[in-house]
PAZAPA-4460 file (N, C-alpha, C; in steps of 0.05 Angstrom, whole numbers, plus 32768, in hexadecimal, padded with zeros to 4 digits):
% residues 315
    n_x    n_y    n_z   ca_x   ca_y   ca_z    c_x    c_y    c_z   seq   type   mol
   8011   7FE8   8000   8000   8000   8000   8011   8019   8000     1      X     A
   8010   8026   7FEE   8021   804C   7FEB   800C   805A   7FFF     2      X     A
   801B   805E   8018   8016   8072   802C   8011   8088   8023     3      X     A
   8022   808F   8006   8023   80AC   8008   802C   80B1   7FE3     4      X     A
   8027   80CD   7FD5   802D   80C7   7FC1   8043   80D0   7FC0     5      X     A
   8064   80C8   7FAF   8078   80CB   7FAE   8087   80D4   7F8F     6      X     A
   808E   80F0   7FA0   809C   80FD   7F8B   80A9   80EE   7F6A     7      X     A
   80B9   80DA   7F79   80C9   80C2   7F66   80BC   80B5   7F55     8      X     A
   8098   80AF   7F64   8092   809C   7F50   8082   80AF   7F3E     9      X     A
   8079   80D1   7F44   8076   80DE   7F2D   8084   80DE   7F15    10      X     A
   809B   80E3   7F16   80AA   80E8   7F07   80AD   80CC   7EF2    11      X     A
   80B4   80B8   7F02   80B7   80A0   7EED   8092   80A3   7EDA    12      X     A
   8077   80A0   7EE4   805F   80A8   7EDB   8062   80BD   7EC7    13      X     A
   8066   80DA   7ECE   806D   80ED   7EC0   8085   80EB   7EA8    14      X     A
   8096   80DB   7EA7   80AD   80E6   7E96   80B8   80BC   7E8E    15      X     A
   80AC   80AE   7E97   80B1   8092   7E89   80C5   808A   7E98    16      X     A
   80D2   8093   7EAA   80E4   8085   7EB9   80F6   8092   7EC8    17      X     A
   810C   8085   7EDD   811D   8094   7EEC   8121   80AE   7EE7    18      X     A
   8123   80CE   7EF9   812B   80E1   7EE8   813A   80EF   7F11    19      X     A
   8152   80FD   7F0A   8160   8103   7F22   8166   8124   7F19    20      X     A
   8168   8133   7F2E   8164   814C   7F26   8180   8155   7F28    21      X     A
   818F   8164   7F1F   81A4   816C   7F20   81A9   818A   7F2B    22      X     A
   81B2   818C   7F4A   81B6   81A9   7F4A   81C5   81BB   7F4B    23      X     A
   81BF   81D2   7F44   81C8   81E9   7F35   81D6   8206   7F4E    24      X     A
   81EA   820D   7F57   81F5   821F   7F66   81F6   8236   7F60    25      X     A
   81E3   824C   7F5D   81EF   826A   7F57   81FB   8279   7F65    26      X     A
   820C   8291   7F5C   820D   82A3   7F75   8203   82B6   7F79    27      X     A
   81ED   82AF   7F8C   81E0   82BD   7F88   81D2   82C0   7FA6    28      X     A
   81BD   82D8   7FAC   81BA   82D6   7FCB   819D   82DB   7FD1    29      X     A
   8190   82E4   7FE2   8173   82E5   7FE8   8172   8301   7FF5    30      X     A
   814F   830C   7FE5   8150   831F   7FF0   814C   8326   8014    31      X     A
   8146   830A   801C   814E   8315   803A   816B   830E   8048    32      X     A
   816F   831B   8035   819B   8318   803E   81A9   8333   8035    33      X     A
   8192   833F   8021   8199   834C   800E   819C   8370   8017    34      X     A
   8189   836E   802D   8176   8385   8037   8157   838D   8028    35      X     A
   815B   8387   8012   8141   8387   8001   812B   8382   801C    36      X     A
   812D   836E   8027   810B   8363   8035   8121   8365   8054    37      X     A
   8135   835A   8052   8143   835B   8073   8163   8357   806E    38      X     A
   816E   8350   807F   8190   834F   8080   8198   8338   8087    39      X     A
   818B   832E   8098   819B   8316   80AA   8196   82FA   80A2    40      X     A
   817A   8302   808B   8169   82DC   807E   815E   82D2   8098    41      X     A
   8156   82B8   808F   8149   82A9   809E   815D   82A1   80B5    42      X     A
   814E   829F   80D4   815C   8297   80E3   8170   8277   80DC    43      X     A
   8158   826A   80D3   8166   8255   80C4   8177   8246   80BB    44      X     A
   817B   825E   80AA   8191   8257   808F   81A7   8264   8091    45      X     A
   81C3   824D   8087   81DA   824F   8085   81E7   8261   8073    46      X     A
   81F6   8262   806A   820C   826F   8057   8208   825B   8041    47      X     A
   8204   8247   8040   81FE   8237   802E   81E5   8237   8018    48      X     A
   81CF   8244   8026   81AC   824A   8012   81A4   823A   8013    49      X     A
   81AF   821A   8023   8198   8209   8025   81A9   81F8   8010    50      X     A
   81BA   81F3   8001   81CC   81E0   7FF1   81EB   81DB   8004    51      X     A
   81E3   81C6   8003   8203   81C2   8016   8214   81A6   8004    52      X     A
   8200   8198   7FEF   821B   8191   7FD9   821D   8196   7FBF    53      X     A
   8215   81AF   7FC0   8210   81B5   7F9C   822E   81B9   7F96    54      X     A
   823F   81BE   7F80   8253   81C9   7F7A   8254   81E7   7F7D    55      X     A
   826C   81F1   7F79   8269   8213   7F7E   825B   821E   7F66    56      X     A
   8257   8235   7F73   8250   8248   7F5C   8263   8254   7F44    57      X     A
   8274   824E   7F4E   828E   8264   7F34   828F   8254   7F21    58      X     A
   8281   8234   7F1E   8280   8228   7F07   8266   8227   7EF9    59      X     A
   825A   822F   7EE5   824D   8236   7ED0   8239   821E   7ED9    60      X     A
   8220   8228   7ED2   820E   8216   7EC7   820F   8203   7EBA    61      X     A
   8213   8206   7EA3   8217   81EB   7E94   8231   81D8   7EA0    62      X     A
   8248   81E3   7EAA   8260   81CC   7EB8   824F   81C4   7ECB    63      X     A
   8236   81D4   7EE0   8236   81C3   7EEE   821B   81AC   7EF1    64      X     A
   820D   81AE   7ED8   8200   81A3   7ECC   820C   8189   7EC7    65      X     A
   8221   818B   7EAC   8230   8170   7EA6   8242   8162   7EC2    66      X     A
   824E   817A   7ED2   825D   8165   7EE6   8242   8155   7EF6    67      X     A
   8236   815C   7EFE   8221   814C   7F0A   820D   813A   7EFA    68      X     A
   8209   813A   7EEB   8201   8122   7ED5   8217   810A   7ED6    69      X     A
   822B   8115   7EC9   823D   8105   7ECE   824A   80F4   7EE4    70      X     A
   823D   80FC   7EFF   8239   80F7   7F1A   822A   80DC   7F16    71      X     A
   8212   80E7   7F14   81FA   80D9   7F1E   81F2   80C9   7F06    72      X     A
   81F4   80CB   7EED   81E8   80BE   7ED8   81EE   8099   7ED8    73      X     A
   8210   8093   7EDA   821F   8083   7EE1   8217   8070   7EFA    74      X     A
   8207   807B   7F10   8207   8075   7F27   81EF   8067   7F26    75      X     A
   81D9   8076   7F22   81C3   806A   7F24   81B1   805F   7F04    76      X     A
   81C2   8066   7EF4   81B3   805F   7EDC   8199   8070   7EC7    77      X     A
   81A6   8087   7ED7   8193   809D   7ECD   8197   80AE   7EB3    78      X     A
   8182   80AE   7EA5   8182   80C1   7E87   8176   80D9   7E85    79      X     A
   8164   80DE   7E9B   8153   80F8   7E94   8159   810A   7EB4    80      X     A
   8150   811E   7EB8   815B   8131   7EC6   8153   8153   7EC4    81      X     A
   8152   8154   7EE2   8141   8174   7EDF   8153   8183   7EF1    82      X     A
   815D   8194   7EEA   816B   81AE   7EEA   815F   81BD   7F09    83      X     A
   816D   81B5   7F1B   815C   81BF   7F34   8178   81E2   7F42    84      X     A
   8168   81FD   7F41   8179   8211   7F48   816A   8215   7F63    85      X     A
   8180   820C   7F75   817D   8206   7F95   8188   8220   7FA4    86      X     A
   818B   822C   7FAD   819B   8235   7FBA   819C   824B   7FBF    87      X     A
   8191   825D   7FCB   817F   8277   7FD6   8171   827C   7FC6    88      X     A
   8167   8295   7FB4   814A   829B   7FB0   8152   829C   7F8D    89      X     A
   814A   828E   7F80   8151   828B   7F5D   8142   8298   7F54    90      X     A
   812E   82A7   7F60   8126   82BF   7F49   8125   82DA   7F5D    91      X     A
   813B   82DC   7F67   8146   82F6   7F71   8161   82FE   7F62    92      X     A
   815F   82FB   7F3F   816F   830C   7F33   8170   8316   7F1A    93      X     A
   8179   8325   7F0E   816D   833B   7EEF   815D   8325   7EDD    94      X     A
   814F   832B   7ED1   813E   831E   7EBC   8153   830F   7EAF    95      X     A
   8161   8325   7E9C   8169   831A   7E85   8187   8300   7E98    96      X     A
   818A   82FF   7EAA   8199   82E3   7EB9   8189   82CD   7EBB    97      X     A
   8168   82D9   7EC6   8158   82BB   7ECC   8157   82B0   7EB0    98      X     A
   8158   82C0   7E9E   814D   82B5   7E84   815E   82A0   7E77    99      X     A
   8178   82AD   7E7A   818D   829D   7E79   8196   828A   7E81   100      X     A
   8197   8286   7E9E   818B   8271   7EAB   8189   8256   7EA2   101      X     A
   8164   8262   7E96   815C   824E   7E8C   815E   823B   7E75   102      X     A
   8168   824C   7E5E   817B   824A   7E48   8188   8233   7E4D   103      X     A
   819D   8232   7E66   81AB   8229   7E66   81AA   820F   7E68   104      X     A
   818F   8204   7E6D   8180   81EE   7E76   8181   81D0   7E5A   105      X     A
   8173   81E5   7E45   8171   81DA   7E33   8183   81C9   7E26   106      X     A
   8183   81B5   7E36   8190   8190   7E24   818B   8182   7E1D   107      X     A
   8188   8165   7E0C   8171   8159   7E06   8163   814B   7E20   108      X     A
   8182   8142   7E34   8179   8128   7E4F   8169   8140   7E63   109      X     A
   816B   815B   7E5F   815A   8165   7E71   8138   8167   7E73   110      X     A
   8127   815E   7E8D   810B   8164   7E80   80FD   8174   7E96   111      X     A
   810B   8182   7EA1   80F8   8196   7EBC   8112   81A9   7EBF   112      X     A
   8109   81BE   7ECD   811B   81D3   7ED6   8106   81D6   7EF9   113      X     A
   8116   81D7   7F0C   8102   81E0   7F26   8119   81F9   7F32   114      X     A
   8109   8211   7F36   811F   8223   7F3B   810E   8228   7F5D   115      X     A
   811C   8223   7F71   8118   822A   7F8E   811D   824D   7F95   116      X     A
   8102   8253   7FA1   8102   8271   7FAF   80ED   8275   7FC0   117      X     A
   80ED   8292   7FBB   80D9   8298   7FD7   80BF   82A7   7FC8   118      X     A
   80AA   8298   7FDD   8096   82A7   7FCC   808A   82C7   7FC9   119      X     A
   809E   82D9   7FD4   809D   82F5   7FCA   80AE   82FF   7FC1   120      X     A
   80B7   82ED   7FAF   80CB   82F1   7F96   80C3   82E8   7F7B   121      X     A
   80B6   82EC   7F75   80AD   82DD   7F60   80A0   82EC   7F52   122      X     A
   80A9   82FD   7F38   8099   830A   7F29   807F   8306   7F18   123      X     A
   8075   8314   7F0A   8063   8308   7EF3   806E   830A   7ED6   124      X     A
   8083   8319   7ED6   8099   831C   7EC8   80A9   8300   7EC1   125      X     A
   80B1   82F5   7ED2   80BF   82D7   7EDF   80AB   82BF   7ED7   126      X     A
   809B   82C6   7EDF   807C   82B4   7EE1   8076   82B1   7EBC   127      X     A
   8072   82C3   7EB2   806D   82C0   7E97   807C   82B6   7E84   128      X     A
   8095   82B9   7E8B   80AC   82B8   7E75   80B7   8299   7E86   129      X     A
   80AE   828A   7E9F   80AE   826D   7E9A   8092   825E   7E94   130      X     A
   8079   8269   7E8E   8068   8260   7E81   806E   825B   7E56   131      X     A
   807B   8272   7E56   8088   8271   7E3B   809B   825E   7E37   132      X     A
   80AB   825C   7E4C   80C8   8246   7E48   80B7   822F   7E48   133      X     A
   809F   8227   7E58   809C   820A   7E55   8090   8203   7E41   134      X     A
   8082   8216   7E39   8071   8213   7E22   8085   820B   7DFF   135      X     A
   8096   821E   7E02   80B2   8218   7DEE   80BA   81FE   7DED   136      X     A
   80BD   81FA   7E03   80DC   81E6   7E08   80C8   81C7   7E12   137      X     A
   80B8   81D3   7E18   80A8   81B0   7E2B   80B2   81A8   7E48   138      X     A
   80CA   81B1   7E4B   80D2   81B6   7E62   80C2   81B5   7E7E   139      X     A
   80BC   81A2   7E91   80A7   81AD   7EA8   80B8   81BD   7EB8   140      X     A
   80A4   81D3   7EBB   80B4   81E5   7ED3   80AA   81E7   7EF2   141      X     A
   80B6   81E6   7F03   80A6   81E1   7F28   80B6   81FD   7F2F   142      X     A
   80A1   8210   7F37   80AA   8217   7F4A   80AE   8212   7F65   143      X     A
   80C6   8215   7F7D   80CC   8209   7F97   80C5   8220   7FA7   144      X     A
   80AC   8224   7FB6   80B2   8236   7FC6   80A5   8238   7FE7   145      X     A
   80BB   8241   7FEF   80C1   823D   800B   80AF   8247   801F   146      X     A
   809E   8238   8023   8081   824C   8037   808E   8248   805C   147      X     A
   8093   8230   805F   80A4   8228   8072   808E   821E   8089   148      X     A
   807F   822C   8093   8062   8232   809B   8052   823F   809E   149      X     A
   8033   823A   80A8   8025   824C   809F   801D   825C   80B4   150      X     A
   802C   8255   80D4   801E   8269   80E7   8030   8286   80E6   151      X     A
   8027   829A   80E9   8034   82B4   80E2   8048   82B8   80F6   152      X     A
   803C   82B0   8111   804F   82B0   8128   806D   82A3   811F   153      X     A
   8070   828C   811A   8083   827E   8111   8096   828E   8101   154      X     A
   808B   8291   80E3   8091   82A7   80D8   80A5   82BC   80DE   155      X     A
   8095   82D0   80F1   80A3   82DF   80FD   80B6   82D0   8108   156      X     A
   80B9   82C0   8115   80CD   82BC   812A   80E3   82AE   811A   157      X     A
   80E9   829E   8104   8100   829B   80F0   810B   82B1   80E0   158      X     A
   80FA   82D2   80E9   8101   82E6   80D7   80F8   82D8   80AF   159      X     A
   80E2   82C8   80A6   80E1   82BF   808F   80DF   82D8   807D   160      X     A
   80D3   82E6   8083   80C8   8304   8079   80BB   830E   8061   161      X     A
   80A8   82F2   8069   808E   82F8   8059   807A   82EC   8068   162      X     A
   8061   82E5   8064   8049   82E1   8075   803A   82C7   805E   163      X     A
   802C   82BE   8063   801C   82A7   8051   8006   82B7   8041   164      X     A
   7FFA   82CC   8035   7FF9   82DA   802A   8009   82D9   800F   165      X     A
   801D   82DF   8011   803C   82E2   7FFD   8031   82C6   7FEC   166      X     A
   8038   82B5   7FF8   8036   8292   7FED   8020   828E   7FDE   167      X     A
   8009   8296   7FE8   7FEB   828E   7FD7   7FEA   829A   7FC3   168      X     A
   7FF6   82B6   7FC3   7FF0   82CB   7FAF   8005   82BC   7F92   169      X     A
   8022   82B2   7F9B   8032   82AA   7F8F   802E   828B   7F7D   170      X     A
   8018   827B   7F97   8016   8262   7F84   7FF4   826A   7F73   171      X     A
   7FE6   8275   7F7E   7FD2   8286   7F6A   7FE6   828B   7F44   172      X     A
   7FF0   8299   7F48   7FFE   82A3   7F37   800A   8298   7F24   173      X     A
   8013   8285   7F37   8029   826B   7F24   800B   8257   7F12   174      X     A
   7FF9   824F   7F1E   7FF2   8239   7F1C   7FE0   824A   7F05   175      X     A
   7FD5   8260   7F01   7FC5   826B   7EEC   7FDC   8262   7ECC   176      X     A
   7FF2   8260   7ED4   8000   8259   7EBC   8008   8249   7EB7   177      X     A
   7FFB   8236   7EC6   7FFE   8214   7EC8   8020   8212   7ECB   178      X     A
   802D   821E   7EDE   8044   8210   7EE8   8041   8209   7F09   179      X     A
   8050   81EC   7F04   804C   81E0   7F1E   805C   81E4   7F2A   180      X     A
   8052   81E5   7F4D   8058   81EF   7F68   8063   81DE   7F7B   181      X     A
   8078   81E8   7F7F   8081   81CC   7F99   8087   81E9   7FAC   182      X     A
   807A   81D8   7FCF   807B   81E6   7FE1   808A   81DD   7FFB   183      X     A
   8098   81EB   8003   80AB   81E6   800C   80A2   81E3   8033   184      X     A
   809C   81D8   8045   809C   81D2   806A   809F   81CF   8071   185      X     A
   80A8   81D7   808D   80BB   81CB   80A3   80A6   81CD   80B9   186      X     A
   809F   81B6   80C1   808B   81A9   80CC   8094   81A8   80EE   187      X     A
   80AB   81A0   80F2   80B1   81AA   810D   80BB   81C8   8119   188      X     A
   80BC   81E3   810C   80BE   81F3   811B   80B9   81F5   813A   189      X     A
   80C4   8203   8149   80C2   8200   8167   80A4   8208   816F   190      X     A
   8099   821E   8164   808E   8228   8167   8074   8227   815A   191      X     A
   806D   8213   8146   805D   81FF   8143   8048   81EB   814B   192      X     A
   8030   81E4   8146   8025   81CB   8147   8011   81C9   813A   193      X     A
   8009   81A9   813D   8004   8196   8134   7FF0   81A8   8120   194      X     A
   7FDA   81BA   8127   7FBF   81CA   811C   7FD8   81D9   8102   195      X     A
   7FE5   81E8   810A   7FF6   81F6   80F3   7FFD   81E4   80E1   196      X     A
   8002   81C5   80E4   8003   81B5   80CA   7FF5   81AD   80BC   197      X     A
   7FDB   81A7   80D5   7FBE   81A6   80C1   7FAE   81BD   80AA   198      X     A
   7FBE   81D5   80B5   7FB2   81F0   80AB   7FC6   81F3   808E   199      X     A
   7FD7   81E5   8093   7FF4   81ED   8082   7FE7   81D5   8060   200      X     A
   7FDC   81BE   806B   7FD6   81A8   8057   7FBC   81B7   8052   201      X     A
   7FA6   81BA   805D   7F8D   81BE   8056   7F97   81D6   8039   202      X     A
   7FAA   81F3   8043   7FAD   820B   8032   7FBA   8200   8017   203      X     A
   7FCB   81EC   8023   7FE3   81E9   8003   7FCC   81D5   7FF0   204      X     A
   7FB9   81C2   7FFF   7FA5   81B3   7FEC   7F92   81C2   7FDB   205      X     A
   7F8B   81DC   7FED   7F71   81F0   7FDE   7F83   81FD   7FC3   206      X     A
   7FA0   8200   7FCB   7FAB   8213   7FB8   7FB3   81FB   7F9A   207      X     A
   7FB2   81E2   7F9F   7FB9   81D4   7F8C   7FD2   81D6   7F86   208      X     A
   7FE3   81D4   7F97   7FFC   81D2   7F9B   8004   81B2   7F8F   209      X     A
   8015   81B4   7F7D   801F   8193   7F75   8032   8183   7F82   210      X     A
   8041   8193   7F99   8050   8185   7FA4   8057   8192   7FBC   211      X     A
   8064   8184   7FD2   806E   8188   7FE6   807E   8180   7FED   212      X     A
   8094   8189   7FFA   80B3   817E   8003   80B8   8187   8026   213      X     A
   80AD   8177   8039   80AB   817C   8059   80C9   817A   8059   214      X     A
   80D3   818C   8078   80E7   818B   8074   80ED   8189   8097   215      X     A
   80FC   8177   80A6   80FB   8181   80C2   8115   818D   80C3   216      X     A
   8110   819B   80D6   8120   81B9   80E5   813F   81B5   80EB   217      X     A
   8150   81B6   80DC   816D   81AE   80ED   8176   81CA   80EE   218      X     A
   8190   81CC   8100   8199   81DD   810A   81AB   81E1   8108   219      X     A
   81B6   81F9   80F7   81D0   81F7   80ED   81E2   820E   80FC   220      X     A
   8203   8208   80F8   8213   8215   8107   821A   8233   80F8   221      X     A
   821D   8242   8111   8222   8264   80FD   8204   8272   80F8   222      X     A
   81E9   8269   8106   81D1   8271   80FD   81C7   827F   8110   223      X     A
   81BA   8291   811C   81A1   82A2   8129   8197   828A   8135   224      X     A
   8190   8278   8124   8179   8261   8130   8190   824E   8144   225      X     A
   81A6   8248   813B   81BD   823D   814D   81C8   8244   8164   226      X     A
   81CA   8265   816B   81CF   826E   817F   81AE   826C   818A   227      X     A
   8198   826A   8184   818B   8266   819A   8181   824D   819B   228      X     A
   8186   823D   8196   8187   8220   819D   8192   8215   81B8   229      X     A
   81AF   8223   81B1   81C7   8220   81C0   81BF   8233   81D9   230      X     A
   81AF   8243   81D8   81A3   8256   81F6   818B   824F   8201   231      X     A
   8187   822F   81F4   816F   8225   81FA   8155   823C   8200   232      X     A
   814F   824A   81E4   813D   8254   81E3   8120   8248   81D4   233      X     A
   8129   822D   81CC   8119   8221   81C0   811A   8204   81C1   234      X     A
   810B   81F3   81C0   810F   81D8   81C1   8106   81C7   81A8   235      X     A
   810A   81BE   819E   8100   81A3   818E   80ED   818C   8192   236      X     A
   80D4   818C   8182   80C9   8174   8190   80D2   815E   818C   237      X     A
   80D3   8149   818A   80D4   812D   8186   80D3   8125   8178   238      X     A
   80E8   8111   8174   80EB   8100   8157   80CC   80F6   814E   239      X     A
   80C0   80E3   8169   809D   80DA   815D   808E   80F0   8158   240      X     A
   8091   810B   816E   8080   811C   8163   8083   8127   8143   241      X     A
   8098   812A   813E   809D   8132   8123   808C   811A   810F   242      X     A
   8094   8101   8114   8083   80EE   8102   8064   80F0   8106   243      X     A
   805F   80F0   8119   803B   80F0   811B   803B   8110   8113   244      X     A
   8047   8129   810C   803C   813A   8104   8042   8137   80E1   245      X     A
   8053   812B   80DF   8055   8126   80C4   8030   811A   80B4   246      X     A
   803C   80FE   80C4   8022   80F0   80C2   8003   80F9   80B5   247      X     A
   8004   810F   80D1   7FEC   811C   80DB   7FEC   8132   80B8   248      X     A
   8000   8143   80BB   8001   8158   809E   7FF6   814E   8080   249      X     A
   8000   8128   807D   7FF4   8120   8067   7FE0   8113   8067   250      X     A
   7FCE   810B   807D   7FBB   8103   8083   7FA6   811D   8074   251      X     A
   7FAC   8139   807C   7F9C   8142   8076   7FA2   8155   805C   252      X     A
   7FB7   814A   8049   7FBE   8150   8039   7FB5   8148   8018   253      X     A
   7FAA   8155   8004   7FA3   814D   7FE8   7FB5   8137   7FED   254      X     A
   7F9E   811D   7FE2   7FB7   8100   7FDA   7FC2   8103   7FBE   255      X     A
   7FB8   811D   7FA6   7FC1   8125   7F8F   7FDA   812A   7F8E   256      X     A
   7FE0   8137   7FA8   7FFB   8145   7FAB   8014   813A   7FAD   257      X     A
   802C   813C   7FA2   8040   8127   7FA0   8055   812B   7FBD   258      X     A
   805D   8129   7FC8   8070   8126   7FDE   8098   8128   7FD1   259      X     A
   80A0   813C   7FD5   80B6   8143   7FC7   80CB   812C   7FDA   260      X     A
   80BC   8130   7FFD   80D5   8125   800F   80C9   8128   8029   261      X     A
   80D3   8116   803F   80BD   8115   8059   80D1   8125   8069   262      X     A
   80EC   8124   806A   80F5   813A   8071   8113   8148   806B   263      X     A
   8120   8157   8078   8136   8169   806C   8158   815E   807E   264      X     A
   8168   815F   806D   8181   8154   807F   819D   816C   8077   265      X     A
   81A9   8164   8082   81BD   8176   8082   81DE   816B   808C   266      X     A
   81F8   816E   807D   820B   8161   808A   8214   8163   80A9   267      X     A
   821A   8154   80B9   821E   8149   80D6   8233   8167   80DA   268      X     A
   8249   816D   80CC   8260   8185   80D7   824C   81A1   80D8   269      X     A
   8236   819B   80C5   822D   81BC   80C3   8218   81C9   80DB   270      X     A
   820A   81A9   80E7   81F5   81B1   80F8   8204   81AB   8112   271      X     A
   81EA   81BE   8128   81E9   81B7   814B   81CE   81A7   8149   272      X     A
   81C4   819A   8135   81AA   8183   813D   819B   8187   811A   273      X     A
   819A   816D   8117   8191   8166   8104   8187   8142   810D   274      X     A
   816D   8145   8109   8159   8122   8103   8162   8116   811A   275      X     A
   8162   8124   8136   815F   8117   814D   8181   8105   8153   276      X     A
   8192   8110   813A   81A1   80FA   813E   81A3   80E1   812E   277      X     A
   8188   80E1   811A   8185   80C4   8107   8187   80CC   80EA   278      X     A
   818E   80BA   80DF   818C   80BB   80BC   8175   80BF   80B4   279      X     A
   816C   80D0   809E   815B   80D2   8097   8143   80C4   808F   280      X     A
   815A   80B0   807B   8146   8099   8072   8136   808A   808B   281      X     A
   8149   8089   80A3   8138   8071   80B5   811C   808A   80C6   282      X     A
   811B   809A   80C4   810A   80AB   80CD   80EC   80A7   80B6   283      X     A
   80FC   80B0   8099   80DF   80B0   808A   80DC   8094   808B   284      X     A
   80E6   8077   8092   80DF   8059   8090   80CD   805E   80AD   285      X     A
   80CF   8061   80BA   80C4   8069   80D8   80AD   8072   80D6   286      X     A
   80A3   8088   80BD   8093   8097   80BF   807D   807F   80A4   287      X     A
   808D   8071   8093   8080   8061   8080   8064   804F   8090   288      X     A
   807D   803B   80A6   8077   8037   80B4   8063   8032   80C1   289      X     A
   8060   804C   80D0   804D   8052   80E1   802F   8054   80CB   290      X     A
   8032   8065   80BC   8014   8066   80A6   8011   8046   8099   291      X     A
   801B   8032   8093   8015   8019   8083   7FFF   8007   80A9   292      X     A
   8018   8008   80BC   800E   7FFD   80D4   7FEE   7FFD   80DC   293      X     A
   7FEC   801A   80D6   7FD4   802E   80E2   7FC2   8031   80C9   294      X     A
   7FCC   8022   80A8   7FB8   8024   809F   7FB5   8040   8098   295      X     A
   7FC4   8058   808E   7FC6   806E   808E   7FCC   8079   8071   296      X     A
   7FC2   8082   8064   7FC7   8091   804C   7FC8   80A8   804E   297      X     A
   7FCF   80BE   8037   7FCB   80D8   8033   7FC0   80DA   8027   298      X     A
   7FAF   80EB   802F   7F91   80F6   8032   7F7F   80F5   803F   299      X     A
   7F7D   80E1   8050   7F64   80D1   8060   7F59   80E9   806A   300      X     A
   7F5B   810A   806F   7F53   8118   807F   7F52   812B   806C   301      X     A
   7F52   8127   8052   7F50   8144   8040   7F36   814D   8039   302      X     A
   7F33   8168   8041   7F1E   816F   8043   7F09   8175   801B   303      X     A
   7F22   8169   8008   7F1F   8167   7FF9   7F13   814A   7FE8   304      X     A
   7F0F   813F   7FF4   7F03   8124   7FFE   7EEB   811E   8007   305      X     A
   7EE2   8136   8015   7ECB   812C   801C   7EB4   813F   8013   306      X     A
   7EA2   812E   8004   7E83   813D   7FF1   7E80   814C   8013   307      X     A
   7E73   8169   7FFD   7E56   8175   800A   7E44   816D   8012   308      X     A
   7E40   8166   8027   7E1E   8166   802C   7E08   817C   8032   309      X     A
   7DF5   817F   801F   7DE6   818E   8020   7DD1   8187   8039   310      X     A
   7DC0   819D   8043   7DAA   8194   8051   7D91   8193   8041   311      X     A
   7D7C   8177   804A   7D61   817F   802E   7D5D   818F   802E   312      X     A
   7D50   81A0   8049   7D42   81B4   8047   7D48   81CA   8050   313      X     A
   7D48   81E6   8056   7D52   8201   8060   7D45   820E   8065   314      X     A
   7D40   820D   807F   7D28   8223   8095   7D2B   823F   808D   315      X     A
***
């Protein structure tokens, strides 16, 4: 029984078989680093943007395109491949660059481009001219964007510096031009629960969001969020709590919706706490697990699921 629907097996459905994304390093930075929206970014995030094994930036697109094909193609047996630009905000820079960009994309083994940002970055400018690219090229395009969660309190308190507002208006926008949406959550924030994940699945299912990539919370060294870790100003819930909120998020989540990843990791030298201490994989097997045991799918609670009932009559 599939607990859940999985990114991987889209892709083989969608595109005929194995396809591994290859990602892409710019240099490039976010406007809340920038001063544009703030200075300091997300409490969060590292020096790194959230890529910690891409190759550098001072090597070109296309080198780092071929060096990583040439990586992975060998390894796992792979022919097809989508162009993933990871690494702070990819459409925080001049037009005529994003455009280029994308240009750069065009190979025969390539069949998607997913460029990761934030959702009050995102022009209609940007927006149009990749409804044009896919339309050209055939190319699928995803936008990645980072809502993180949806209580505002939270929000504030990682300095994200935007509001859930920003996001709706942004996947509104995208989806009028039929490009698809991957949304980006970190499901254990401290400051979090269980209702903010149900609120978080119910909003991303109304918006018809195609995908989701959960991510749990690690804690990296050199961060805002690290020095107060370390001042125990905040605590972590629980490895099970994190699974039963996982759980609980796709329970009441579109079963349409594909699952990018159950959660987020990071190398052992960079963090002060990452996955309780466990490997990833044995966490999301943990979390498989638990939904096959219990008889658990995604969706069982989507409110998209269940008919109207009318009343006969109306006093």
């Amino acid at each position: 029984m599939e607990t859940y629907r999985k990114y991987s097996d889209y892709l083989i459905k969608r595109f005929g078989e194995k396809v591994y994304k290859l990602p892409v390093k710019l240099p490039i930075t976010c406007p809340n680093r920038s001063g544009v929206i703030g200075n300091g970014g997300c409490t969060f995030c590292g020096d790194e943007g959230g890529s910690f094994e891409n190759l550098e930036p001072s090597k070109s697109i296309q080198e780092q395109i071929i060096e990583n094909k040439n990586y992975i193609s060998p390894r796992y047996g792979v022919n097809k491949f989508i162009v993933y630009y990871q690494n702070f905000t990819n459409t925080f820079v001049p037009f005529e660059f994003f455009k280029n960009m994308l240009k750069e994309t065009l190979k025969e083994d390539i069949v998607g481009v997913n460029i990761s940002t934030r959702p009050d970055c995102v022009t209609d400018e940007q927006l149009d001219y990749l409804l044009w690219f896919q339309q050209e090229t055939g190319l699928e395009i995803t936008l990645e964007l980072g809502l993180q969660t949806v209580n505002p309190q939270s929000l504030k308190k990682i300095c994200r510096g935007h509001g859930v507002a920003e996001y709706v208006d942004c996947v509104l926008r995208a989806r009028r031009r039929n490009l698809r949406v991957s949304t980006h959550l970190i499901l254990n924030l401290p400051w979090d629960t269980d209702e903010d994940a149900v609120e978080a699945a119910k909003l991303i299912s109304s918006l018809k969001t195609q995908e989701v990539k959960i991510h749990s919370l690690y804690v990296l060294k050199n961060t805002v969020l690290g020095e107060q870790f370390q001042r125990g100003e905040f605590e972590m819930i629980s490895e099970d709590e994190f699974e039963e909120r996982v759980i609980l998020f796709l329970q009441y989540l579109d079963p349409k919706i594909v699952i990018g990843r159950l959660l987020g990791r990071a190398p052992k030298e960079n963090t002060i706490f990452c996955n309780w201490g466990r490997s990833w994989w044995s966490i999301r097997d943990s979390i498989e697990e638990k939904m096959k045991d219990r008889n658990i799918q995604q969706g069982d609670f989507s409110f998209l699921r269940k008919p109207i009932v009318f009343l006969d009559k109306v006093k």
